[in-house]
N, C-alpha and C positions, 0 to 999 in steps of 0.2 A: 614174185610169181612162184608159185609151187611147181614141180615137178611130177610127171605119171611117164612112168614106161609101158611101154605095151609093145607086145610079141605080137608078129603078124606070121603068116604063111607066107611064105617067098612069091609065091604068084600075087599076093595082097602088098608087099614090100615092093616088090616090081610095078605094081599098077601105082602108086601112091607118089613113087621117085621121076614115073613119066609123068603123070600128073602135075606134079612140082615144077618138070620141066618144060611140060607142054603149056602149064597155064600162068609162067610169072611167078611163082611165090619160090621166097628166099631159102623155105626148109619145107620139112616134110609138117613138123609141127604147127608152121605156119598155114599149111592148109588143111591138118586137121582140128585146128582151134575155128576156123571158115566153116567148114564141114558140121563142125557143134553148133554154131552162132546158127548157122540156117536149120538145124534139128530145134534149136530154141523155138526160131520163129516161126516154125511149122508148129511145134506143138502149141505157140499163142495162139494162131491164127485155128486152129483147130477144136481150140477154149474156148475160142468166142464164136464160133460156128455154131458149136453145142449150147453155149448158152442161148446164143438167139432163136435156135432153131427150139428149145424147150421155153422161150420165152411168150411171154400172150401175145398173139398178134395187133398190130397195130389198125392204123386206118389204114384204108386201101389208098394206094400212090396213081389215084386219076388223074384227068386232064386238069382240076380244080387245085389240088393239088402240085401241080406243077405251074399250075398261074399265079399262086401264090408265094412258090420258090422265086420264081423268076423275079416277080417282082419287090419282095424282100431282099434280093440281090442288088435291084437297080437302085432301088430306098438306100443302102449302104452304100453304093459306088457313088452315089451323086455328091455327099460331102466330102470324099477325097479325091473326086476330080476337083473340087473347085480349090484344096488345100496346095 
């Protein structure tokens, strides 16, 4: 595992060490490596937003549509109830 130091402002050092103590985590690094992981998954979730949102739209999700869900679901469920 590599190593990063980072200098904070003591009001930002003070919020990070209650944090640490308020919410369980072992060190400070241990919840700014949490803090990355969720900037990660915000920035996926925010990729594929854009992609979809530029993407061509699909069929409209009707009542037909959801008759069809439904019952492709129960088509699936019926062989692994019987297994």
């Amino acid at each position: 595992m590599s190593t990063m130091n980072i200098s904070l402002p003591d009001t930002l050092k003070s919020f990070v060490d209650e944090q640490v103590r308020q919410r369980g985590y072992s060190t400070s690094s241990e919840y700014v490596r949490e803090l990355i992981r969720k900037d990660q998954e915000h920035l996926q979730l925010r990729n594929l937003l854009l992609a979809a949102a530029t993407s061509a739209p699909a069929a409209p999700a009707d009542a037909s549509y959801f008759d069809g869900l439904r019952d492709r679901v129960r088509k699936a469920a019926k062989p692994a109830a019987k297994a």
